[in-house]
N, C-alpha and C positions, 0 to 999 in steps of 0.2 A: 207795205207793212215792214215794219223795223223788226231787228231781231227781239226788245223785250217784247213787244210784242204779236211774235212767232212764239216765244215760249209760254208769255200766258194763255195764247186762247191752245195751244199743243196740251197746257196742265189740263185747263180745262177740261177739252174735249177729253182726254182718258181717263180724268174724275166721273166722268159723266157717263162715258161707258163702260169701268170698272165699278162705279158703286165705291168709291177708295180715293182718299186724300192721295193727293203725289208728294213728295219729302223734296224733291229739287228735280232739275237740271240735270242731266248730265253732260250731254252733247248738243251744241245747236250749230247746223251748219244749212248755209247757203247753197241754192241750188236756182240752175233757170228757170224762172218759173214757181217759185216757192222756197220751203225751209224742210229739211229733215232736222228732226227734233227729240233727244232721247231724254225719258224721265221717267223717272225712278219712284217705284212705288212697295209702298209695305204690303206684302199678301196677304200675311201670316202674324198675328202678333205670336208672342212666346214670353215663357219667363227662364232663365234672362232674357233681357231682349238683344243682347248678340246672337239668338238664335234664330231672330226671326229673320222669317223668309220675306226676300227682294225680288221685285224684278223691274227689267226694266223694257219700257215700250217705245218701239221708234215710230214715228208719229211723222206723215208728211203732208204738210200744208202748200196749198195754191199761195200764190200772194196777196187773195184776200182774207189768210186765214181759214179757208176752209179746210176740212177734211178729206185727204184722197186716199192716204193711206193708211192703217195702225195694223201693229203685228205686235207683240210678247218678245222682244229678242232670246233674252233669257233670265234667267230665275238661280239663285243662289244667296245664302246664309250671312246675314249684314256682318257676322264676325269675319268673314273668309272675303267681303265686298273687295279688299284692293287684291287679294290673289287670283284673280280671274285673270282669264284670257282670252 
């Protein structure tokens, strides 16, 4: 499996077990044996919507795509998204 697609069936699968569209990408990185893959999803709408709450889920796939692991890394406010650390 290619990296676009490590990051579609990564979207996928955490659309699917959040109930929640993903908005992108963040991180896709190569590993033996598969992909870790971070992407980014809306929690929370608000009004503004710079207030809404983000998170993001690291997602690691076999090589064929499957699911081995998902976890919530972290969650913080799409206004304040690039002052993380």
């Amino acid at each position: 499996m290619g990296a676009r697609g490590a990051a579609r069936s990564a979207a996928r699968q955490v659309a699917q077990l959040t109930g929640r569209d993903p908005e992108g990408v963040t991180s896709l990185e190569r590993r033996e044996g598969g992909w870790v893959v971070g992407i980014e999803v809306a929690e929370t709408h608000r009004i503004p919507d710079s207030t809404d709450i983000l998170a993001e889920y690291r997602v690691e796939l076999d090589d064929d795509g499957e699911l081995v692991t998902y976890r919530r890394a972290e969650r913080y406010y799409r206004g304040r998204a690039e002052n993380r650390t």
